[in-house]
N, C-alpha and C positions, 0 to 999 in steps of 0.2 A: 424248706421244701413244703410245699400245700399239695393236699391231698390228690388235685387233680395232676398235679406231676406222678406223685409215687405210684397212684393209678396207671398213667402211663409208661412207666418200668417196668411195672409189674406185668402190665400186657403184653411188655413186650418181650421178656422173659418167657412167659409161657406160649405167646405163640412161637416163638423158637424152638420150645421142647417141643410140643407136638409137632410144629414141620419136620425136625429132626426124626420123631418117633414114627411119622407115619412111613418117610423114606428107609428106615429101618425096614417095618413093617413091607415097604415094597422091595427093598431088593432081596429078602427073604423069596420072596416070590420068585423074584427074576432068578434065584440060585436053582428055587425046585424045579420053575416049565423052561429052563435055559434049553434052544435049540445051537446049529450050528449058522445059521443065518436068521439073521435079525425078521430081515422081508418075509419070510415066509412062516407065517403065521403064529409068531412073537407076541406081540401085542394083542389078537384076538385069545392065546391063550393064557393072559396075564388079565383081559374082563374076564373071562368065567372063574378066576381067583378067585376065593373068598377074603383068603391073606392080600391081595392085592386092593382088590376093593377097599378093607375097610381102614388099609395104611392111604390110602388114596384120598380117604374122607377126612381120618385124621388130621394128615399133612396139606390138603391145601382145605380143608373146609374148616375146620378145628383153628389150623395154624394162621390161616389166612385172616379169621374173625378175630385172633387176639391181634395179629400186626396190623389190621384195620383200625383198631378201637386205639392200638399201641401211635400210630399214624397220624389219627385226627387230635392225641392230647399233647405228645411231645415233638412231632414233626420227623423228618426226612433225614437229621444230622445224627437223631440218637440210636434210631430202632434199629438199623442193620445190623450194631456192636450188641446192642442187648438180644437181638433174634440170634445171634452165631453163641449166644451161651449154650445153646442144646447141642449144641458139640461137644458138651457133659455128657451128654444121653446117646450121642453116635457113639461115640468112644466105647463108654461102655458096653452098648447094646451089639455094639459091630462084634466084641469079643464072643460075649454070651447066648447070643442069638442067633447069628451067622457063621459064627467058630471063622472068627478073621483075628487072626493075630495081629498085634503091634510091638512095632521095634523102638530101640532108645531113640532111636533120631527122632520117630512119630511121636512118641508119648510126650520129649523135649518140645515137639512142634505143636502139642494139643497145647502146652502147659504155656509156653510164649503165646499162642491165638489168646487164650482165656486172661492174661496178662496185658496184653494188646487191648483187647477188648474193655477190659475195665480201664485202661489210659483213658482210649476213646469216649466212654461212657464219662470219667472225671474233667473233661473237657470241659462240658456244661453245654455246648453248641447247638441250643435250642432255637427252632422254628416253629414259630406260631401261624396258624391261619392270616393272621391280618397281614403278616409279610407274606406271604404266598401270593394273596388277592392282590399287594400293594406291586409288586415285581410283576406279573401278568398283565400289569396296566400302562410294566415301563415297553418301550419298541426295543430301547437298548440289552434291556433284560432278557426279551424272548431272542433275540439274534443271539446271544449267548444260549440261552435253551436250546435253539435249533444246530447249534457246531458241537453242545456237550453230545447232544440227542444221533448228531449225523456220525460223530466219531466212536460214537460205542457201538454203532450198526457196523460200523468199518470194522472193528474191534470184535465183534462176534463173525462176520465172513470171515476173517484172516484164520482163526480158530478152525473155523467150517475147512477149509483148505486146507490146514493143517493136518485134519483128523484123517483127509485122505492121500495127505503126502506122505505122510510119518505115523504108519499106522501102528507100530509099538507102543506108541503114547495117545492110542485114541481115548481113552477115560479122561485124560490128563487135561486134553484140548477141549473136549465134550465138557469138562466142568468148567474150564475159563470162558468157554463160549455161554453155557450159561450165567456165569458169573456176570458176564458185560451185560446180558438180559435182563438178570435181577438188576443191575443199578440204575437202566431205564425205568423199571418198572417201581425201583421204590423212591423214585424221584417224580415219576407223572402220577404215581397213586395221589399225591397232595396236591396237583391244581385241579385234581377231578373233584377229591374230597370239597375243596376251599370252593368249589363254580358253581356244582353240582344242584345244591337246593336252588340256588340263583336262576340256574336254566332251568330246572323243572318248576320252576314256580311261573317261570316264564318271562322274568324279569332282567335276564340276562340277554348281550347286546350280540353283533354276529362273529364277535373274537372270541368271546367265551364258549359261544357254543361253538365254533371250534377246534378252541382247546380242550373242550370236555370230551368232543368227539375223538380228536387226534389223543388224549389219553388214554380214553376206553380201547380204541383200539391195541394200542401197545399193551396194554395189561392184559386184556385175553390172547394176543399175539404172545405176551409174554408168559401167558400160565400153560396154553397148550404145548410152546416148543421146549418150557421146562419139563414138564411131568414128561413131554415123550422122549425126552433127549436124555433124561436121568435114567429112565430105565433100560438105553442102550448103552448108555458109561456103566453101568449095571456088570455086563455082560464083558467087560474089560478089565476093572476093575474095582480093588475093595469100595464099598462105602465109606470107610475109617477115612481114606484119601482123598476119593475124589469130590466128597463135598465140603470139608476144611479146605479144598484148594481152590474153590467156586470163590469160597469169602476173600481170597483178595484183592479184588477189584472192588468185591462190595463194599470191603469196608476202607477202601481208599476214596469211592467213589463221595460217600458225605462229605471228605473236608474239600472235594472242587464243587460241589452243588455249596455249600457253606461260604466258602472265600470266591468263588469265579460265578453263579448265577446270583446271589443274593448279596452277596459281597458286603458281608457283613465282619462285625471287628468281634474278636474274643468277647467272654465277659467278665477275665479277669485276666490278667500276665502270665499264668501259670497256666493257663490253657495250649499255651505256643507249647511248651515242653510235654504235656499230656497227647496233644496229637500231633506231634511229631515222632514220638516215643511209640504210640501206638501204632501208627503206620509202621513203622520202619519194625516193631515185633511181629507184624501180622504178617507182613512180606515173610519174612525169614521165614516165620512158622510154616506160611505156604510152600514154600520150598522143600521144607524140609518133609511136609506133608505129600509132596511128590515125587519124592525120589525114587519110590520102591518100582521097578521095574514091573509091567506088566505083561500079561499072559494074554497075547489076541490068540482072537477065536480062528477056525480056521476057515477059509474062503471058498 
């Protein structure tokens, strides 16, 4: 391991904890100014938060700069598993801070995610910039990019519909729907990162600038309907749940961006067993991270 990998773990460890701790930090909030409808004046009374605010800077300003930096050194296969480690810091903080209890089945489901996650991470399943620039150059590549891209849109409506069909499980839906959001979003963060100096330098051709456009897009599409959408799962339920139950899709989402857009091979035999092992613990752990029945608000 060379230093600019362990660089890259490392980043991507702590920006996990701070996304982790900022969302702490906000659903504290959302427990103090909780009304009985969302619409009406919900969200104006979580800016004049001071706790809201400064979980808000934490979590995507703080968390966002170490999965940037985690981003551009190890790629799109490793960071989701190493960012879902602050699921150390939910866990605990959900107890101590929000006085949110957890059951054997959750604390069984925190302990398979953190398990899962380190499979994932023993993978090896790195992506470098040159493969990113090199696959944006194939046609056959982006028509893959465009069906992973159009099915996780599909994949977040179905949720959306969900959440007002079957409103006892709105937290539940609210996190998977952002779940399919984050795996947009930590998939086009790297052809913006890899194009990005290219078009601003101005030397980039009319594909690139609109792959850079059509990322930008999704990631602030993607940062706005998470931060508002987390603080209405908020108001459903626990934090302990419904953001352990976001990561699975996240972290299913590396090994098809890994084998079906880049379509690349292991880089050792023992990687088939690491992610497969790790998928299939992070499923369950999700599961198990949602079973707790919640409490809707009333209408």
């Amino acid at each position: 391991m060379n230093i600019h990998y362990i660089t890259g773990v490392v980043m991507g460890i702590v920006g996990g904890i701070f996304t982790q701790g900022g969302q702490l930090l906000e659903k504290k909030a959302v427990n103090e100014v909780r009304q009985d409808h969302p619409e009406k004046g919900f969200m104006r009374s979580l800016f004049r938060s001071p706790t809201w605010v400064f979980g808000f800077f934490v979590g995507l300003g703080l968390g966002t700069a170490g999965y940037m930096l985690a981003q551009s050194m190890i790629g799109p296969a490793l960071v989701p598993g190493l960012m879902a480690s602050g699921l150390i810091v939910l866990a605990i903080g959900s107890v101590r801070m929000n006085k949110e209890e957890l059951n054997a089945s959750e604390i069984l489901g925190i302990i398979l995610m953190i398990i899962g996650i380190l499979f994932l991470g023993l993978s090896g399943l790195g992506i470098n910039a040159i493969q990113v620039r090199a696959t944006l150059a194939d046609p056959k590549a982006l028509t893959r990019i465009a069906i992973f891209t159009s099915c996780f849109i599909s994949f977040f409506i179905t949720m959306r519909v969900l959440v007002i069909v079957i409103k006892n499980r709105r937290g539940m839906f609210i996190a998977l729907g952002n779940g399919f959001i984050s795996c947009m979003t930590d998939f086009w963060i790297n052809p913006l990162l890899a194009l990005a100096a290219v078009v601003l330098s101005r030397r980039g051709t009319t594909a690139q600038i609109l792959i850079v456009g059509i990322a930008a897009s999704i990631l602030v599409f993607g940062a706005i309907v998470i931060t508002w959408q987390n603080q209405v799962a908020f108001k459903y339920a626990q934090a302990s749940n419904i953001v352990p139950l976001a990561q699975v899709p996240i972290q299913i989402a590396p090994i098809i961006v890994y084998f079906y857009i880049f379509q690349l091979t292991p880089p050792r035999p023992i990687s088939v067993f690491f992610i497969l092992a790790g998928t299939i613990l992070t499923i369950v752990a999700g599961f198990l991270l949602g079973r707790r029945p919640e409490v809707p608000i009333s209408e």
